[in-house]
N, C-alpha and C positions, 0 to 999 in steps of 0.2 A: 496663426494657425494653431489648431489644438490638437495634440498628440500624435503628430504627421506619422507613417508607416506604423499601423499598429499591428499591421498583419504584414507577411514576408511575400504578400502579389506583387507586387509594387512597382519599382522602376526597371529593374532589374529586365522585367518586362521585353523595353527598348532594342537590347542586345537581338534576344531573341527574335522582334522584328522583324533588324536590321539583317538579321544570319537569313532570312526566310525570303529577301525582298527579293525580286527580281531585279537582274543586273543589266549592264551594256545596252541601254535603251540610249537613243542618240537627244539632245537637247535640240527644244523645238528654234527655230531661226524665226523702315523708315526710314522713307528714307529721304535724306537731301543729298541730292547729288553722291548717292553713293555707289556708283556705280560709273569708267570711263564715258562710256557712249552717252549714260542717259542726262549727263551735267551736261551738253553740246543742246538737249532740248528738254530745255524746262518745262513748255508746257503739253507736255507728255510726264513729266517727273511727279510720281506718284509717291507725294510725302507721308502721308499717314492712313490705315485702317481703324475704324473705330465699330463695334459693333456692342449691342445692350441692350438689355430690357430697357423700354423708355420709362422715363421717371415724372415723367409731365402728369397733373392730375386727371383722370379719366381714361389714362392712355398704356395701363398696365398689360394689355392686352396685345402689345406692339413690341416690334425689335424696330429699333432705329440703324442705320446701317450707313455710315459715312466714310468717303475716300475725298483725302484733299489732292490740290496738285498746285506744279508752280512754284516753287521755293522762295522765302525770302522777299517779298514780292517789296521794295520800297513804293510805300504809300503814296510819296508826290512822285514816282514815276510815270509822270504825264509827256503828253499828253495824250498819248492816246491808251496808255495802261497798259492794264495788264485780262486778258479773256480767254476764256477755251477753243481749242483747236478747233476750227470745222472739219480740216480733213483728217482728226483721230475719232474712233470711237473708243470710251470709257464706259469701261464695264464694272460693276460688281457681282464676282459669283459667289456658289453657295454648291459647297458638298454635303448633302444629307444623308449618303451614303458608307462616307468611309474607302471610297477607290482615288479617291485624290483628281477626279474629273467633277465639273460644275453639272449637276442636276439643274440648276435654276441661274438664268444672269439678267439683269438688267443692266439694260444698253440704252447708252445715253448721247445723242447726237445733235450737233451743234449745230447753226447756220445763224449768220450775221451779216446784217440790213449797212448801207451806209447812206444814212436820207438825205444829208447835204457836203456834197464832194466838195465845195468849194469853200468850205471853212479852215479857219488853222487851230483851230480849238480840239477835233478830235470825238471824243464822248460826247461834251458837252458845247450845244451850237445854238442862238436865238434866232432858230427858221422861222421867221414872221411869216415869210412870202409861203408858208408850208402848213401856216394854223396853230404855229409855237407861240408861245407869249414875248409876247416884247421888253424892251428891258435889261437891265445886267442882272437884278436880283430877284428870284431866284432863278435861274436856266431850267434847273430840272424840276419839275413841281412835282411830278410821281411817274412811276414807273414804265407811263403808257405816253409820257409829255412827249410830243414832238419835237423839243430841243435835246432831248435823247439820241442823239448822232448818232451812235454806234449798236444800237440794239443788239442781243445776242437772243434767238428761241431755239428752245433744244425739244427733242422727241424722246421718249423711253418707251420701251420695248423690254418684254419679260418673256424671253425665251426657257422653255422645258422640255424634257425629256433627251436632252442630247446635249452634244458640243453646240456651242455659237459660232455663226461664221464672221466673215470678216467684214472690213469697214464696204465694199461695193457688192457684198453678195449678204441681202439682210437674211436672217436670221427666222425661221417660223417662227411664230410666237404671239401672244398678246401685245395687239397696240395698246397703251396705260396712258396716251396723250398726243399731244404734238402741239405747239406753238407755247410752251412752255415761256414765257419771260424770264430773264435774265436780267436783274438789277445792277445800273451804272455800279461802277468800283467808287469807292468812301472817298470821291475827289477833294472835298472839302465843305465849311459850314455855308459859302454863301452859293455853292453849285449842286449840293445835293443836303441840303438842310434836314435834320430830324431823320436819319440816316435809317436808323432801325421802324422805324415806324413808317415812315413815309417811302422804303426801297425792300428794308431788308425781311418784314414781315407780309410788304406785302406780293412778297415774291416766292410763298407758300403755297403753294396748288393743293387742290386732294385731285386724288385719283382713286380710280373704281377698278378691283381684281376681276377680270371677268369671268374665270371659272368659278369664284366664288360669290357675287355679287357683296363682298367685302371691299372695304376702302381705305385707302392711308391717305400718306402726305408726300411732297416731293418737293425739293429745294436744289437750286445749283445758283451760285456766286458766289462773290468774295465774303471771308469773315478770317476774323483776328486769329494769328497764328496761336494755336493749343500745345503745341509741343515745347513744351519750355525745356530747355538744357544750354546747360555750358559747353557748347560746341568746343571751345578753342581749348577749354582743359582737357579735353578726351581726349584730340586731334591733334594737340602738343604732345603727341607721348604719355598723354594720363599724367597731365603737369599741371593737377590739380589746384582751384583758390580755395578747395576748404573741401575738406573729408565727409562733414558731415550735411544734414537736411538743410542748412543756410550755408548764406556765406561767398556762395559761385556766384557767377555772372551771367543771366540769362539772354545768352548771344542772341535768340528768335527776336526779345522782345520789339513790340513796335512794327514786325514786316507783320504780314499781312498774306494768304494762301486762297486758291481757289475750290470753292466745297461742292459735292455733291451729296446728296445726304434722300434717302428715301426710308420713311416710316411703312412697316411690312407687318400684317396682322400674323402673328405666330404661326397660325394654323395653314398657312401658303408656305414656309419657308420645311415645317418640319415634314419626314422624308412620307409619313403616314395619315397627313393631312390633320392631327390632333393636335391639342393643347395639352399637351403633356404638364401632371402637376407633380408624378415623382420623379425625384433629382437623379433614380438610377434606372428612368426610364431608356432603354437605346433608342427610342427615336425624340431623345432631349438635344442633343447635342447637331449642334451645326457648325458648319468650317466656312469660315470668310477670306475670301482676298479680294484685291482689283487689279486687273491689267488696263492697257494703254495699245489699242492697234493702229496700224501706219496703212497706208498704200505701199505695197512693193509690188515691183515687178519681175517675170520672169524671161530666159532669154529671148525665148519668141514674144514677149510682148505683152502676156496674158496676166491681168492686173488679178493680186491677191492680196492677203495682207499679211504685217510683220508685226508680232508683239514686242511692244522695245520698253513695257515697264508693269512690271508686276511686285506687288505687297500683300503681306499678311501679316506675322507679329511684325512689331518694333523692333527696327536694330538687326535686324539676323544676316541682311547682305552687308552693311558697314562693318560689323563689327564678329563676321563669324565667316562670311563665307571670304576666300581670299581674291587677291585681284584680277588672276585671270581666269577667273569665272564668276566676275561679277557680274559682266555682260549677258553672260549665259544665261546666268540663273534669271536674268532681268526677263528671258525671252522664253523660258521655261515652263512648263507645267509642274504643279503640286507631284501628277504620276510620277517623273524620272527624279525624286528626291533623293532618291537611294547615292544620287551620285557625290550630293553634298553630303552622307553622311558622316564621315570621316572627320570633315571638320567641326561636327559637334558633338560626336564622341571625345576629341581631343581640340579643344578650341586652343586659340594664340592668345587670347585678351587675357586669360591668369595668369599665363606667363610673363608675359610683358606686364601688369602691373604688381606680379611679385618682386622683379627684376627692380622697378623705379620705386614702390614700396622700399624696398631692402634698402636701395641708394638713400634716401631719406632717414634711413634709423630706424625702420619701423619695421618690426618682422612678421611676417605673413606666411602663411601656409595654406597652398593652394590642394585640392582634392586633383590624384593623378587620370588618367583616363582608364577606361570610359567611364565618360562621365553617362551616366544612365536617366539623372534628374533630366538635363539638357534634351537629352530626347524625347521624354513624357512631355515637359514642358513646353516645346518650342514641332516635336515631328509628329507624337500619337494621340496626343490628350494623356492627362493624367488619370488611372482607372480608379473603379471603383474599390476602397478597401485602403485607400494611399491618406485621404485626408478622409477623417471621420465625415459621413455626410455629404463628399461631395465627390462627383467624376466630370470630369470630359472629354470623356476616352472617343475618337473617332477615326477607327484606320480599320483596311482591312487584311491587315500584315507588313503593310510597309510606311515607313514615313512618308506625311504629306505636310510641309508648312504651311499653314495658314492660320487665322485665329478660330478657337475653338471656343462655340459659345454653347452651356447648357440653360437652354428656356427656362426650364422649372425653377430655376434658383431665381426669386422676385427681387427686386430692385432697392437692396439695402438701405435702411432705417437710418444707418450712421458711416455715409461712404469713407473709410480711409482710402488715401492716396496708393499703400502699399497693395493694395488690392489682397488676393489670397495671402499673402507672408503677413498682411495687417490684420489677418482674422476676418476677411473678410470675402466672402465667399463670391458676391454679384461683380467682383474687379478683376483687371488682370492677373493671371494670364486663362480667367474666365470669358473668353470678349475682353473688349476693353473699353471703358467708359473715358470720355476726354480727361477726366480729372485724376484717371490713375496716372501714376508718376512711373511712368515703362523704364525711365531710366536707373532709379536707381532701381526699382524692380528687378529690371537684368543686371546689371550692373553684381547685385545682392547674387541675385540665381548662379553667375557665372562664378560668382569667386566661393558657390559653396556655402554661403552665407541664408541658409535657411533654416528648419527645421528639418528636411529632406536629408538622411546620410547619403550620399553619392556613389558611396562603395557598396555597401551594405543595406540592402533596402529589408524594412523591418525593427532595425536594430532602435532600442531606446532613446539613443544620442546620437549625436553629429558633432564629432570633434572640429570640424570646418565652419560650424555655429556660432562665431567666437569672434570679437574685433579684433580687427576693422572687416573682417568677411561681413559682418552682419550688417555693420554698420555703414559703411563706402556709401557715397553718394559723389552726384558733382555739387552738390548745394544751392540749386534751385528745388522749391517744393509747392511752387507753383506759378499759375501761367502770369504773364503783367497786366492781363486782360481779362476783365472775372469771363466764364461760361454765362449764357442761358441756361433757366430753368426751364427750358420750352425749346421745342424744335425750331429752327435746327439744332440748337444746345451751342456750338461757338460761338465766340465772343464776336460783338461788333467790331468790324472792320476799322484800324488806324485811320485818321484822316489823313489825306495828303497836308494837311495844311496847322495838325494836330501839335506839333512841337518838335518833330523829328524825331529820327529815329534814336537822338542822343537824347531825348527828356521823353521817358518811358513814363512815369509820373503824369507828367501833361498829358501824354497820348490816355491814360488809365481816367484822369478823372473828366477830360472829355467823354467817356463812353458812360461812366456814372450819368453825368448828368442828361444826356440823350435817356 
């Protein structure tokens, strides 16, 4: 970043906010398992938001908009795998406003075939007697094949101008499709052969906006997990294999997560129906999350539904908000943010890696509260006037967590992984594109380690600027699985049959070669 705070608007901002927001509103009934309730149901467990300008050629004109789910998923965990809920609905919304309520959501709803019950194979089954081909090799020939055991098709649904309702009371709004396919999971080379070509591309739909006769794209299956981190060093106490951008242990590599990803022509997402081309346009900026709803019931009887997992940045329920209201926040709206404020004015994470820091020999000096950066960054957007050139400022007086993406900023020339702290404007905590590196990004933010003074918004320097604040990492600095340059953009799916999850290597240049 170049010459962060040059003017004294700045972060300081936040406080004010947070002095203004409305109080005592009651909590409605990345992350992996980070949260009690939501490790008991994975496939509800909403591991990452991703939101960007797409970068595909031709496709400038698009936000691509992706929520995974499913943690950790092992690849030969056959046989019958791993697929999305039919009775959740997965949503991604979209604040154009700035009140921390979804103007816009696409709803994504499951239903899954099983065409021959009497097999032991699962996904994959040679129905002859059904019009399958015969034979051991190959079972699955493409996406529509009959030995396709397990089919999964989903519907999407773009509801506006209001709340979404729940999984048994749909929703008004634009049908965008229905019998969508759903590509088998990367069982292996002689059951689902040619994986990317033959399952994973051709399980790309377009879809048509109806109030605008505009058109995207739409994807849901599995693909190679994108979040690379050294889980065990963080989770150990911040018992670090290496301080810096190498070095750590990419505990993801090798598992495998379930995607949905829908490409959204700019001009449907932003709040005045324009393609906004200045960067300090207010109607540039858009707020992303996704939740996960349940069927619940009430005492008489009367079926509604329960949100049991909600994301927007990376990292903020693991590693900010505490544990007994992790669940909360999991079931929560953007609106009642004001309740977590507290803990990102004064987060626990510097403390505790000042503390294991200092144990080490190594002295550190953390920024005291409030912390004012934390809250542009992670509650309002950061405003206009803070980094030369850039805002995505989007609240309207109170904190709302979600990610915050401005349109106008086009899809950088030369992406660093640092996103804005790399100079780089189109990456976290702009959206976030797969290949920004959110961890040490936060990691960086939390301990102070920016350009941004924390105390003093304005001021020339940042005495908190300084290693290891700047530096810290867990020493992953990228995924084991290159990206797509094309939608969906994550990596081909592990094979079950690739080398396991101990020869990361194997699994990597299996995907090359596909």
């Amino acid at each position: 970043m170049r010459k962060i705070l040059t003017a004294g608007v700045a972060l300081a901002l936040g406080v004010g906010l947070l002095a203004n927001a409305p109080g005592n509103r009651p909590v409605q009934a990345s992350s992996h398992r980070e949260a009690p309730l939501i490790k008991l149901d994975p496939t509800a467990d909403n591991t990452d938001v991703y939101a960007f300008r797409s970068t595909e050629t031709g496709r400038s004109g698009y936000v691509t908009l992706i929520a995974n789910f499913i943690p950790f998923e092992e690849p030969a965990g056959g046989p019958h795998f791993y697929r999305f809920d039919d009775n959740a609905v997965y949503k991604i919304k979209i604040d154009n406003t700035g009140t921390g309520n979804e103007a816009i959501t696409f709803e994504f709803r499951f239903q899954t075939t099983i065409v021959n019950p009497n097999t032991i194979l699962g996904q994959a089954a040679p129905n002859q007697a059904l019009g399958g081909s015969a034979g051991v090799a190959p079972l699955i020939k493409s996406i529509t094949d009959l030995n396709y055991n397990e089919p999964q098709t989903y519907s999407v649904k773009m509801v506006t101008g209001g709340v979404s309702k729940g999984i048994d009371d749909p929703s008004i709004g634009f049908d965008l499709g229905d019998n969508f396919l759903v590509p088998p999971d990367n069982i292996g080379s002689r059951t689902t052969p040619n994986y990317e070509a033959t399952f994973g591309q051709a399980a790309v739909s377009q879809i048509t906006f109806p109030q605008s006769g505009l058109t995207g794209r739409v994807f849901a299956g599995q693909r190679a997990e994108g979040f690379y981190i050294d889980v065990e060093s963080i989770f150990d106490t911040v018992n670090f294999h290496s301080l810096t951008d190498t070095g750590g242990i990419d505990t993801t590599a090798g598992f495998n997560v379930h995607s949905i990803a829908i490409e959204v022509p700019i001009q449907v997402l932003t709040r005045n129906g324009s393609v906004p081309t200045s960067v300090n346009d207010p109607n540039a900026v858009i707020g992303v999350w996704s939740t996960v709803e349940r069927r619940a019931f009430t005492r008489r009887g009367r079926v509604t539904s329960a949100q049991v997992s909600r994301l927007g940045s990376p990292l903020v329920n693991e590693l900010v908000i505490p544990d007994g209201l992790k669940d909360s926040f999991n079931a929560s709206s953007p609106t009642v943010d004001i309740l977590a404020a507290p803990f990102v004015l004064d987060p626990q994470l510097p403390k505790i890696m000042a503390v294991e820091f200092g144990a080490a020999g190594i002295p550190v000096n953390v920024p005291p509260p409030p912390r004012n950066d934390l809250v542009a960054i992670f509650a309002t957007g950061i405003p206009a006037g803070v980094v030369p050139g850039f805002q995505n400022f989007l609240s309207d007086g109170a904190p709302h967590e979600y990610l915050r993406l401005n349109v106008a900023i086009p899809p950088s020339a030369s992406p660093n992984r640092l996103g804005l702290i790399g100079g780089d404007p189109a990456g976290f905590p702009n959206g976030r594109r797969p290949l920004d590196d959110a961890v040490d990004i936060a990691l960086r933010a939390m301990m102070g380690g920016t350009p941004i003074n924390p105390n003093t918004p304005g001021a020339a320097t940042n005495p908190f600027n300084v290693a290891p604040n700047n530096t810290v990492g867990d020493g992953v600095d990228h995924p084991s699985v290159p990206f797509l340059d094309h939608f969906p953009y994550l990596g081909v799916p592990s094979a079950g049959n690739a080398g396991g999850l101990g020869n990361a290597a194997s699994a990597h240049d299996h995907h090359v070669k596909e």
